[in-house]
Structure formats: C-alpha cells, structure tokens
C-alpha positions as CSV (number, residue, x, y, z in Angstrom):
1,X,39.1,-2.5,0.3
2,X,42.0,-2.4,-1.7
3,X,42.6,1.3,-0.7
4,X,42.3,0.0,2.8
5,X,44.6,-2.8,2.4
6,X,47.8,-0.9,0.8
7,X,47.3,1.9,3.0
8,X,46.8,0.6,6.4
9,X,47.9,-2.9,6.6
10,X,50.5,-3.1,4.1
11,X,52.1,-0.2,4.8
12,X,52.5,-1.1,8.5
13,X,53.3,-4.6,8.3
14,X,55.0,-3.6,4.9
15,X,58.3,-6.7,4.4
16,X,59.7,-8.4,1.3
17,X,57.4,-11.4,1.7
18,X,54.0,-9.4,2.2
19,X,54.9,-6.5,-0.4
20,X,54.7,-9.2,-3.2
21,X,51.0,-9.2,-2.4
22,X,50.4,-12.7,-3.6
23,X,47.4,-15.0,-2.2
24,X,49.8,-16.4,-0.1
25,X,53.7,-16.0,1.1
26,X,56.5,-17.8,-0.8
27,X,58.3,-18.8,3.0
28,X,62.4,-19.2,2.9
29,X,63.4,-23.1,3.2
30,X,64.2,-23.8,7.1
31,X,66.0,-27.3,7.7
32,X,64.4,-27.6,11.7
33,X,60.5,-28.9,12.8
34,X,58.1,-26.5,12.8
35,X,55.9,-25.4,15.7
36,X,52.8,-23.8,14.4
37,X,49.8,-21.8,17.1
38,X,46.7,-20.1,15.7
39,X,44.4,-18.0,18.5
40,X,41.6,-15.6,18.0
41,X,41.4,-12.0,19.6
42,X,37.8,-10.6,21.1
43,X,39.5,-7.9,23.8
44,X,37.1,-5.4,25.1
45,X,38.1,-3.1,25.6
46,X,40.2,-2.8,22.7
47,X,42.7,-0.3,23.9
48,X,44.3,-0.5,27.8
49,X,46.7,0.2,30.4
50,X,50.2,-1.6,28.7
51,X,48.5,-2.8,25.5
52,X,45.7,-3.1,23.0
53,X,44.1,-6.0,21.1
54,X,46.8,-5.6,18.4
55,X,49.5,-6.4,21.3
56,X,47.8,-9.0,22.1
57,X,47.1,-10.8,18.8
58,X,51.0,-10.3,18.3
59,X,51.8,-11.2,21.5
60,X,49.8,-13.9,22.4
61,X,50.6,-16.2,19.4
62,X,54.2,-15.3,19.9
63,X,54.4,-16.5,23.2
64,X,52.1,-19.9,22.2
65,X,55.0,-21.0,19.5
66,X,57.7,-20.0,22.0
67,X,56.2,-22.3,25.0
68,X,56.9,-26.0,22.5
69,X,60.7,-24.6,22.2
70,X,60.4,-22.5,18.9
71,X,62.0,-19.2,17.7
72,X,58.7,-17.2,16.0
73,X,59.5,-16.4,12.4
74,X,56.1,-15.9,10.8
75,X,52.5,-14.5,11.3
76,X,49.5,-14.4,9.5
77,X,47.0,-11.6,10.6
78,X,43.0,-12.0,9.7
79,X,40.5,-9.1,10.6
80,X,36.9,-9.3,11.1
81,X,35.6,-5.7,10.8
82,X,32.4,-4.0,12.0
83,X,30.5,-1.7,9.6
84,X,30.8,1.8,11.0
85,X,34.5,1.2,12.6
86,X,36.4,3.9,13.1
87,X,39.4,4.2,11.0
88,X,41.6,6.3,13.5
89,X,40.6,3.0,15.3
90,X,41.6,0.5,13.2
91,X,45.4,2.2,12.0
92,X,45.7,2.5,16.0
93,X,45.5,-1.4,16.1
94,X,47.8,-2.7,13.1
95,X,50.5,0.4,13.7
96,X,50.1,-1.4,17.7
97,X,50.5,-4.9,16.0
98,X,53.2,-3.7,13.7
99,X,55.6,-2.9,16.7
100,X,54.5,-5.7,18.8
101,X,55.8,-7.6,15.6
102,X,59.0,-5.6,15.9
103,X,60.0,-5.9,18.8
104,X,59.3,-10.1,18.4
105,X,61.2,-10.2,15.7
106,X,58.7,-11.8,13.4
107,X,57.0,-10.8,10.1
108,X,53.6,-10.7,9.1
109,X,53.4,-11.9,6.0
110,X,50.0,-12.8,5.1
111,X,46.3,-12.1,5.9
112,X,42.6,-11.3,5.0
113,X,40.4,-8.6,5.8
114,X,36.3,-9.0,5.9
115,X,33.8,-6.1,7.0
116,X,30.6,-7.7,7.9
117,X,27.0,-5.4,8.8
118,X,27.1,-3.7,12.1
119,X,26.2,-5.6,15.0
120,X,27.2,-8.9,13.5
121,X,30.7,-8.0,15.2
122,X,31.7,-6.2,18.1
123,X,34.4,-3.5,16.3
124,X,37.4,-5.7,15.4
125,X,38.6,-9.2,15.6
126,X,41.7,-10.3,14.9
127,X,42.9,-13.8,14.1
128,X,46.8,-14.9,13.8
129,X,48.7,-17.9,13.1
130,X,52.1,-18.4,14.0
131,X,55.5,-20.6,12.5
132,X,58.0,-21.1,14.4
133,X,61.2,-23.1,14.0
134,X,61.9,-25.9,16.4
135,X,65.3,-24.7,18.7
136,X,65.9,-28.3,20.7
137,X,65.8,-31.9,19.9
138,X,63.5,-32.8,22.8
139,X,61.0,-30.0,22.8
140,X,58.9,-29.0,26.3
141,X,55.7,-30.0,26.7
142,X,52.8,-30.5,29.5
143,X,53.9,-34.0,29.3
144,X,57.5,-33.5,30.4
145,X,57.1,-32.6,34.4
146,X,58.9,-35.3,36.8
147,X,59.5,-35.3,40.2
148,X,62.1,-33.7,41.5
149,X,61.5,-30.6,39.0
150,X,61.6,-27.1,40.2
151,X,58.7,-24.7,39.1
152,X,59.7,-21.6,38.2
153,X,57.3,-17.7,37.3
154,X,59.0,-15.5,34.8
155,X,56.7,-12.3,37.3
156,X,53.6,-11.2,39.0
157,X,50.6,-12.4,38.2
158,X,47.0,-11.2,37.7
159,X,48.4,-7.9,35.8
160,X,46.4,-8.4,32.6
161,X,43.3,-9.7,33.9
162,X,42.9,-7.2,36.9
163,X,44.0,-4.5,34.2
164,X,40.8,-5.4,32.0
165,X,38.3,-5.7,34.6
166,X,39.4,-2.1,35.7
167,X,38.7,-0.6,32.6
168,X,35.7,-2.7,31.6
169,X,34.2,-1.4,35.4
170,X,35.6,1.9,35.1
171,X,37.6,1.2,38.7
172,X,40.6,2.8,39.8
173,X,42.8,1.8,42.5
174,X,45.7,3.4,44.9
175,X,48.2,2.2,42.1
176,X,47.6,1.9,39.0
177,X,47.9,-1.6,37.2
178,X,48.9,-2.4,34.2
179,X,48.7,-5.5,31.3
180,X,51.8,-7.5,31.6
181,X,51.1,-7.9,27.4
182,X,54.7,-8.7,26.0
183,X,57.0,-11.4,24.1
184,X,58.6,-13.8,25.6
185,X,60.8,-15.3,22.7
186,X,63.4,-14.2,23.7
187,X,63.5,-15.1,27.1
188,X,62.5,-18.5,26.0
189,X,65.1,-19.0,23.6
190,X,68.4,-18.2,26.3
191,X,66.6,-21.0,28.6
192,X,66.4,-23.3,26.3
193,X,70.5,-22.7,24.9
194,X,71.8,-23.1,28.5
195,X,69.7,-25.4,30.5
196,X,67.2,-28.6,30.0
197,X,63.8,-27.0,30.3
198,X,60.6,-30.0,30.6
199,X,57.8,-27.4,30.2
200,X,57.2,-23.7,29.3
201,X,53.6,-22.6,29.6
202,X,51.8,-19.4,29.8
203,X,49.3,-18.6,32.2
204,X,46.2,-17.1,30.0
205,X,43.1,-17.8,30.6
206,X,42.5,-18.9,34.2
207,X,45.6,-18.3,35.7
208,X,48.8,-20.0,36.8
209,X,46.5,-22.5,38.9
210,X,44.4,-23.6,35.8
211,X,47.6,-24.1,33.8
212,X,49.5,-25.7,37.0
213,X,46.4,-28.2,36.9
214,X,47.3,-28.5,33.2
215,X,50.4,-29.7,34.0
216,X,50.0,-31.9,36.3
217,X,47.2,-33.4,34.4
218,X,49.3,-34.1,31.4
219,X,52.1,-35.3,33.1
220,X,50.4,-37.4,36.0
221,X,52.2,-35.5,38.7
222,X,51.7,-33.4,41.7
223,X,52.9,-30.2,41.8
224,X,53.0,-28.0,44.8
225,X,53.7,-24.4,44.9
226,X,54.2,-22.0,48.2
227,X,52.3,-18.9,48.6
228,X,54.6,-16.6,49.6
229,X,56.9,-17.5,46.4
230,X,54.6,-16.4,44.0
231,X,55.1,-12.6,43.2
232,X,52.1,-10.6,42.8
233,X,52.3,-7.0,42.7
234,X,50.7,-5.0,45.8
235,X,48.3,-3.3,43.4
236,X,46.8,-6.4,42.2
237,X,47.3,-7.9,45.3
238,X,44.8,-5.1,47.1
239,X,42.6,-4.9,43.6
240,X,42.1,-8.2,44.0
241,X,40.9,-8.3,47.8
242,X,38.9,-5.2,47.1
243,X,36.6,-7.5,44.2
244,X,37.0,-10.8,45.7
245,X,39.1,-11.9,43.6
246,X,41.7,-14.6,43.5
247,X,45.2,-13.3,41.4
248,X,46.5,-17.3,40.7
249,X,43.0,-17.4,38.6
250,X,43.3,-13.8,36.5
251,X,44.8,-14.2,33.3
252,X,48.6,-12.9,32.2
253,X,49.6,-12.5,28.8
254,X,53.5,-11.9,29.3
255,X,54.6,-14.3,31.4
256,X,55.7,-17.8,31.2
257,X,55.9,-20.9,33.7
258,X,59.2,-22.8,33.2
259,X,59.3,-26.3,34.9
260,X,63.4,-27.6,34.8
261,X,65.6,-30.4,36.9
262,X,65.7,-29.4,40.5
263,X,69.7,-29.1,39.8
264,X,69.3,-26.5,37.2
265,X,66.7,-24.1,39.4
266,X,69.6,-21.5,40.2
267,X,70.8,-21.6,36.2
268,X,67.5,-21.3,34.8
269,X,66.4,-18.1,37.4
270,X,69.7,-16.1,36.6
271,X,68.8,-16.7,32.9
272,X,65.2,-15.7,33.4
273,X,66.1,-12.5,35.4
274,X,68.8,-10.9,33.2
275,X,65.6,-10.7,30.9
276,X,63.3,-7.2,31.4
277,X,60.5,-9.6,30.9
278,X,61.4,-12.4,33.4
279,X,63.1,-9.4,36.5
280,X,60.6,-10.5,38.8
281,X,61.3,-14.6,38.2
282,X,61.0,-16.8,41.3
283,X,60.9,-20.5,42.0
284,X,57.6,-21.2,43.5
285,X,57.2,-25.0,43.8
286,X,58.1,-28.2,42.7
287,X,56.7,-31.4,41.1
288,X,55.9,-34.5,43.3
289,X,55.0,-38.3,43.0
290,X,52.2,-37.4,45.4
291,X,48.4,-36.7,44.2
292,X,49.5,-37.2,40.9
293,X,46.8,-34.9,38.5
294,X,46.6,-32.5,41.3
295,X,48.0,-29.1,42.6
296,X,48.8,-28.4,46.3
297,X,49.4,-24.5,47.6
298,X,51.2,-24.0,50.9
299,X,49.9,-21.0,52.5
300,X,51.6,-18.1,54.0
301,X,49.8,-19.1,57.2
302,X,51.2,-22.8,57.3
303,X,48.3,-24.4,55.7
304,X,47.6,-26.3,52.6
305,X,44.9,-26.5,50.2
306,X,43.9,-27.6,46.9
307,X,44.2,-25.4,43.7
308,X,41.7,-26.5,41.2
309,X,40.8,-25.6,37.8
310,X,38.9,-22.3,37.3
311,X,35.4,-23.4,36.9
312,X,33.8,-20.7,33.5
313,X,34.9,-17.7,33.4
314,X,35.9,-15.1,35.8
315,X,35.8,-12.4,32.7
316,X,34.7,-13.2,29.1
317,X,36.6,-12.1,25.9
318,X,39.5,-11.1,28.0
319,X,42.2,-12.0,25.1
C-alpha cells in the first residue's frame, strides 16, 4: 500500500500540502466563508466518450462548491478498490483526476485508499470533498429565485447521460455523443464579479427539469421555460427519440443553470458565452408568481405542459 500510495497517487496529485504526507493537510489561513460539497463516484463504465470516473470525481465536486458562489481551492480524494483491479486501470483514473484537478485549479491534498475482497466493490469508487472560498456577500441559492428573473443554460443537455447509456448498451448513433464532463469555476466566478446572480445549479441527476422543480420548490415560485430555447444537440436529440427518451431528464455534468434579474439576462449571457464551457448559453425561461412549486414548458407546437420531477432512475450509478 504504501508502494501504491507514493507511486500512483502521490506522484500524480504530488503539491506542497500533500507531499508532507501527514494524516491530514495543514490548509493556508483564508479570511472569507467556506462553502464545503462532498459526493461519491459509482460510474460504469469507468472510462467514456469526454471523460472517465476520475473527471468526474474532480469535476463534479468542483462544480457543487462553485453553484453556492465559491472559488474551489481544496479536494480530498478517497478510493474504495476491488481486489483483482487492474493497475494500468487505476494510474488511468488518478493521472485523469490529476488534470481534471489542473485544469480547475484546485489541489488534492488529502485522502485514503482501502482494497476490500473482490465482489464486495465493483472496480473503483472514488469519494471527494471539496473547500471552497465564499466570492459574494449574498451567496446563490435554490432559495433566491423571484419573479421577474430570467433563467438562463450554460449548453446542450442530455450529453452525459445519453453518452453513458451508449456505452453501457453498446449503441452507436449517426453522430457520435459525447459527456459534457468539465469545470465550471471559472465560468461561475466572471458571473458572479459582474452581475447579481440568485441561483447557480447544475443539472445532474435527473436533468434540468428535476433541478428546475428544485428551484421552484425552494423558492416557492413558478418557473416556466420554452422549448425551442433549450439547446440540445441533434445527436442527443435523435438518440434520444430513437430510446424514448426525454433529454430535460438525462443527466449533465458540465453545465450550470444560472437564474439572475430579468435586467441583467443580456450581461449575464455575454459573460457565460465568452466561456468555452458556457458557447452554447441561452435564456430559456423565466420565474413567475404563478403555480408557485411548479414548472411550466411551452412547446415548440404552442402548447404547454407540466415538467415534473423524474420519478427513480432513468440509469443507475451514472456519476
């Protein structure tokens, strides 16, 4: 283990903090709130079109410290290994996790390692928390939505989700797809210099109607969102009416729904698109007074209907 531990993950995640190899990390003093995120990664499979499970377990807690307002500074990484794991396997997923952590712009600077008998796990799961430092005085939350607010998409959705069901199905389509796995820090942190942003949220599991129905839950409000404004990328788009299949359901793990005044829409969408992560931004709705708790589509065709939370699972252990 302790082979395993200097030559794999320390030498990958290798950074002042970590290489002291204490029982835990001796963090510099910040003077702003903390926002802290911990999630758990089951992927399978563990490698995929745009990412891996190490992406994601970078990724993913990234993007959950970013949503309350927060610049990511810190990560701790914990592994549950299966007996019998490949190694090739395993230095695949940290060097991924290492240059996910890169290009964030956060350290890992902690972790543990356990290897438990084979089939008590299923290969490799991965566990990381996430401190971040607070960038605004009034942070966003699910509880910050008013009428009169513009709803805004950082991109197409139902990349990641569609991706997984692909691979786990062994499907191929006209075009391929591809997980929209990435950090959103950055994007994040330019909204929240230069405009008044309510609510960042992003649209895992169950989709940008679950976490629209979230919102709107938290905050009492309606929300209503048109059709036609949401991007969705043709390959998903034709994926998803080939498997019956709803794209506002699948899961995304690099984008981000950004709810602002009406009056700063226009700011916050130029922001969001000189981003690579946030090219394909659109406004797609607005909050209401109306059906407060609920969420409203308009359809392409003229019609409306209601959006309600995804009932299970459309695809377990997709993140």
């Amino acid at each position: 283990m302790q082979e395993l531990v200097s030559d794999c993950f320390r030498k990958a995640f290798s950074n002042p903090l970590l290489d002291t190899l204490d029982d835990a990390a001796l963090l510099p003093a910040v003077g702003r709130r903390l926002a802290m995120s911990t999630d758990g990664y089951t992927v399978t499979p563990l490698f995929f079109p745009g990412g891996s499970i190490g992406t994601l377990a970078v990724h993913g807690t990234v993007n959950d410290v970013s949503m309350l307002g927060a610049v990511p500074r810190y990560l701790s990484a914990a592994f549950i290994l299966e007996e019998g794991l490949e190694l090739e396997t395993l230095y695949r997923v940290v060097n991924d996790m290492a240059q996910a952590a890169r290009t964030a712009g956060v350290r890992i600077v902690t972790g543990d390692t356990k290897v438990v008998p084979k089939g008590f796990a299923d290969k490799i799961f991965i566990t990381t928390t996430g401190i971040g430092e607070i960038l605004v005085e009034d942070p966003p939350s699910g509880h910050r939505a008013g009428p009169g607010d513009a709803v805004l998409l950082s991109g197409s959705v139902g990349d990641h989700g569609l991706t997984i069901m692909a691979q786990r199905e062994g499907l191929s389509f006209a075009t391929d797809v591809e997980s929209d796995s990435a950090p959103l820090c950055g994007l994040c942190g330019r909204l929240l210099e230069r405009v008044p942003v309510h609510v960042l949220r992003d649209p895992t599991r169950g989709g940008l109607a679950s976490t629209l129905n979230e919102i709107a839950s938290q905050s009492r409000v309606g929300i209503r969102i048109r059709e036609d404004a949401v991007p969705v990328h043709e390959s998903v788009r034709s994926g998803c009416s080939f498997m019956g299949l709803d794209p506002l359901y699948l899961a995304n793990e690099g984008k981000c729904i950004v709810i602002v005044p009406g009056a700063s829409a226009e700011e916050a969408l130029a922001i969001m698109r000189e981003d690579p992560f946030g090219r394909e931004a659109a406004v797609i709705g607005s909050v209401t007074e109306e059906q407060p708790g609920r969420v409203v589509l308009e359809t392409a065709i003229g019609g409306e209907r209601l959006l309600s939370l995804l009932e299970g699972a459309e695809l377990p252990r997709i993140c």
